[in-house]
C-alpha positions as CSV (number, residue, x, y, z in Angstrom):
1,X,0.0,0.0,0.0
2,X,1.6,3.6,-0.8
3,X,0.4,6.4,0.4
4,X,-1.1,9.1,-2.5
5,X,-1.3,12.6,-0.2
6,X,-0.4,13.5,3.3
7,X,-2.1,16.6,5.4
8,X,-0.9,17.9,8.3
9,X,-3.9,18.6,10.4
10,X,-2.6,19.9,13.8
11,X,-0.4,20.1,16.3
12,X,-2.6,19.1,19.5
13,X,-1.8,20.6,23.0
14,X,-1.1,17.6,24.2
15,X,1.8,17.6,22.3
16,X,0.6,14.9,19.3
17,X,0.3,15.5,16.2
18,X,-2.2,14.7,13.9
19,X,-2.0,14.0,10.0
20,X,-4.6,12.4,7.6
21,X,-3.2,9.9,4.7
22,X,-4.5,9.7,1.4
23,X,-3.8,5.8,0.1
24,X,-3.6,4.1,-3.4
25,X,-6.3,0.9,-2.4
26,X,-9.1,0.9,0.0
27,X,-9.0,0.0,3.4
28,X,-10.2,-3.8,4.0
29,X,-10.7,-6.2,6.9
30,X,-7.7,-7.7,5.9
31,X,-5.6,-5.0,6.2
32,X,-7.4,-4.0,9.8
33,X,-6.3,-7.8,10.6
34,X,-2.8,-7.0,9.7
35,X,-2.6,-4.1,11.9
36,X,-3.2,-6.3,14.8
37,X,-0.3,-7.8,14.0
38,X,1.7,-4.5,15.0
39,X,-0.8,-3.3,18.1
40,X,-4.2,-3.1,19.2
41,X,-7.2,-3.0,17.1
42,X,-10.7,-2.6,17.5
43,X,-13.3,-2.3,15.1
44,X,-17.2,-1.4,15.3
45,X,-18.3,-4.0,12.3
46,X,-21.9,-3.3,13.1
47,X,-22.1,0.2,11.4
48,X,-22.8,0.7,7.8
49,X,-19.3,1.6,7.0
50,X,-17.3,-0.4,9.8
51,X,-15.0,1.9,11.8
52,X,-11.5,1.1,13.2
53,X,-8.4,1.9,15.7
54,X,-5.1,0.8,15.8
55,X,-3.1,1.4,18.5
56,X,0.9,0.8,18.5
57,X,1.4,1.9,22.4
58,X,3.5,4.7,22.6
59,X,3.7,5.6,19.0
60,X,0.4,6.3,17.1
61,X,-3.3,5.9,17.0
62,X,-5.0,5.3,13.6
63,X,-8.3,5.6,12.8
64,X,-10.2,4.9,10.0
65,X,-13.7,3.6,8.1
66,X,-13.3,-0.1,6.3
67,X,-14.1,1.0,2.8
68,X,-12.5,4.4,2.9
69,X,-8.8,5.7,1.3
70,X,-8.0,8.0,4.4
71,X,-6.3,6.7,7.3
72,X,-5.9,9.3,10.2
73,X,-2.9,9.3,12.3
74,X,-2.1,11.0,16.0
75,X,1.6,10.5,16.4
76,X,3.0,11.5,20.0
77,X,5.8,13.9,20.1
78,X,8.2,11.7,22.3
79,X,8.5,9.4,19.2
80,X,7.3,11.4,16.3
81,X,10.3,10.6,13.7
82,X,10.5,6.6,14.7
83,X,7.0,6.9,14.7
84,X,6.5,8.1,11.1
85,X,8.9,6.1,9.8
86,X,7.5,2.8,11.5
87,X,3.6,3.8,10.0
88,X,4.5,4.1,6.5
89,X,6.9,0.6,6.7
90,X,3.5,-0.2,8.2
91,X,2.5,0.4,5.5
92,X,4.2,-0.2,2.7
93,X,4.8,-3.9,3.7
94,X,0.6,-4.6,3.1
95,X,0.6,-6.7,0.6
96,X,-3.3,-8.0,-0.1
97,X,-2.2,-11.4,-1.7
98,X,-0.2,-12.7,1.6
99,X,-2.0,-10.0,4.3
100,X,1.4,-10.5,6.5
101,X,4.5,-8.5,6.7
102,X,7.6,-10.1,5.6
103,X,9.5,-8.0,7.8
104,X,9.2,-7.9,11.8
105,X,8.8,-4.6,13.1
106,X,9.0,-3.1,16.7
């Protein structure tokens, strides 16, 4: 998965900050399953559009809609650079065909 357009949204007072993604495919179960591989997840399947988290502790919350091509991101400031860096690996290791990463991340 590759990532099309990112906005900075804001820089939040608790010291986050957030930015929104623009990706190249839709978001799928599958890749909310991989995610879990990585952190936490939890999604609300019982919606009309099925909303999600993922949560790698200490690093970032995503948030998104199964369906959608934006993925919203609240990095904390403590690990913003490793942070970034780790998401789009993230990322970019998606491949739909297998659904796991061939590379183990922190």
């Amino acid at each position: 998965m590759q990532i099309l357009k990112t906005n900075m949204f804001k820089r939040c007072v608790d010291g986050t900050v957030l930015k929104e993604y623009l990706v190249d495919t839709e978001v799928t179960r599958e890749l909310v399953s991989y995610f879990g591989e990585f952190g936490t997840v939890k999604i609300l399947g019982n919606l009309k559009q099925p909303f999600f988290s993922f949560s790698k502790k200490d690093y970032f919350n995503v948030k998104g809609m199964v369906g959608d091509q934006v993925l919203y991101v609240r990095y904390r400031e403590e690990h913003r650079e490793e942070s970034f860096e780790l998401f789009t690996t993230i990322l970019e290791q998606w491949t739909p065909d297998t659904g796991t990463s061939p590379v183990l991340l922190p």
